[in-house]
C-alpha positions as CSV (number, residue, x, y, z in Angstrom):
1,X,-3.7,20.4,7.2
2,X,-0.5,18.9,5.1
3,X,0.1,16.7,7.6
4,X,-2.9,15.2,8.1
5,X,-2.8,14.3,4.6
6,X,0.2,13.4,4.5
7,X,-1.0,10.9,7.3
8,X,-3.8,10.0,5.2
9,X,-1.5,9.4,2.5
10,X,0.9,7.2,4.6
11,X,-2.1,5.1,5.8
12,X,-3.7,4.3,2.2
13,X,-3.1,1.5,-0.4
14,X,0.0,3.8,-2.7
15,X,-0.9,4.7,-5.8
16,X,-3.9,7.4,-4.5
17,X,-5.7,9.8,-6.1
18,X,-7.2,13.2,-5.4
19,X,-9.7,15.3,-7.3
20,X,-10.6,18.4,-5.0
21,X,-8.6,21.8,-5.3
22,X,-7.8,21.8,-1.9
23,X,-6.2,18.3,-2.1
24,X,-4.4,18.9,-5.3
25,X,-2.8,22.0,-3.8
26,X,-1.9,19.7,-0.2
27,X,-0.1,17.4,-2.7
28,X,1.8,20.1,-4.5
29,X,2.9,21.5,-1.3
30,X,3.9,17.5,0.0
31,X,5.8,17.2,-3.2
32,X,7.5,20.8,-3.2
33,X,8.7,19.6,0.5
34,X,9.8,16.3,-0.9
35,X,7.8,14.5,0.7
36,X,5.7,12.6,-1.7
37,X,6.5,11.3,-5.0
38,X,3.2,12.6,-7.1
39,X,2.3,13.2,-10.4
40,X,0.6,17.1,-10.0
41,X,-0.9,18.8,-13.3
42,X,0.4,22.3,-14.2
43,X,-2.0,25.2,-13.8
44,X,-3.9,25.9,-17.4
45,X,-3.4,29.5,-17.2
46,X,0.0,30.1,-15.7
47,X,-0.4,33.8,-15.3
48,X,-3.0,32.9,-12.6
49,X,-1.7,29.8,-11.2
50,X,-5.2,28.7,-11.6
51,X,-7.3,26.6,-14.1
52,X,-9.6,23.6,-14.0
53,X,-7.3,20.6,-11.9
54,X,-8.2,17.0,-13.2
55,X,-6.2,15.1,-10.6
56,X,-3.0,14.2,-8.5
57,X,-1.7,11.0,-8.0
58,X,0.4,10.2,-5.2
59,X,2.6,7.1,-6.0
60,X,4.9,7.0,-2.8
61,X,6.2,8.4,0.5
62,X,9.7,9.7,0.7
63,X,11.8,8.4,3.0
64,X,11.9,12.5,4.5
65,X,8.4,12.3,4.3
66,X,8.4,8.9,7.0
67,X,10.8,10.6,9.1
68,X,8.8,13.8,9.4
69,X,6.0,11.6,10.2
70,X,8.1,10.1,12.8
71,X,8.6,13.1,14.8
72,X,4.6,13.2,15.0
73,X,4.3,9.8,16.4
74,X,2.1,8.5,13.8
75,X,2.3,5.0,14.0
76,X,3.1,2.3,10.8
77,X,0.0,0.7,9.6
78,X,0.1,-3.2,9.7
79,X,0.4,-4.7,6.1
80,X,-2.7,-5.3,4.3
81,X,-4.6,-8.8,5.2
82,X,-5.0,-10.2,1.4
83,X,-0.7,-10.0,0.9
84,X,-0.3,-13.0,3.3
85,X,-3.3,-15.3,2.6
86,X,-2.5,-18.4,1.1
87,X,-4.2,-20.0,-1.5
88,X,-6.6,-23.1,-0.5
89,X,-5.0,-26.3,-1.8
90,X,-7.3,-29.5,-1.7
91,X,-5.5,-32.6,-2.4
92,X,-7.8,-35.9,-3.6
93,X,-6.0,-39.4,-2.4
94,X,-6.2,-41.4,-5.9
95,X,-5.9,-44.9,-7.0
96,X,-3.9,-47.6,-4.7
97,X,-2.2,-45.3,-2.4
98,X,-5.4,-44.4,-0.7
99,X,-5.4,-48.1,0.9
100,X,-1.6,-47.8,1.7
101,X,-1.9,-44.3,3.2
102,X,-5.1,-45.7,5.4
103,X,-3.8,-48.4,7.1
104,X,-1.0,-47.9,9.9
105,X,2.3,-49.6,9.5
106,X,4.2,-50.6,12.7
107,X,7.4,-49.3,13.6
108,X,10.7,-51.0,12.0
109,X,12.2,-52.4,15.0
110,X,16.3,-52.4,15.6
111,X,18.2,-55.7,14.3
């Protein structure tokens, strides 16, 4: 069960958050391992180790926790699309240099 969410982890856009019990506890166990860097409230009543869990927030993967991934074959996630598009320039051709630009010049020819 860690691992799998430790894959999940691995796979999603870092910083990630997660609200159930069960999660919260997955996360404390990642970060116990050193796995995971994550921000993991403290219990409200520490006799119990239990209380009312707002959230964890998972902010990266250890380098130990890629390697242990490693040994499970699970394979690197491509980077997202919207880091490599490039903007949309238009350009307008202005004033005289449209004529200059339109018309084809002949090639300088050796002296």
């Amino acid at each position: 069960m860690t691992m799998n969410l430790l894959r999940q982890i691995a796979g999603s856009r870092l910083p990630v958050s997660f609200y159930r019990n069960e999660d919260i506890d997955g996360v404390r166990v990642l970060r116990a391992a050193g796995l995971v860097v994550a921000l993991v409230p403290s219990p409200s009543d520490p006799l119990t180790l239990s209380g009312s869990h707002p959230a964890a927030q998972v902010l990266a993967v250890t380098q130990k926790g890629r390697d242990e991934l490693a040994k499970f074959d699970f394979p690197e996630s491509r980077p997202p699309r919207w880091r490599f598009r490039m903007p949309k320039i238009k350009t307008a051709i202005v004033g005289r240099h449209a004529n200059a630009s339109s018309t084809p010049r002949e090639p300088a020819r050796p002296h």
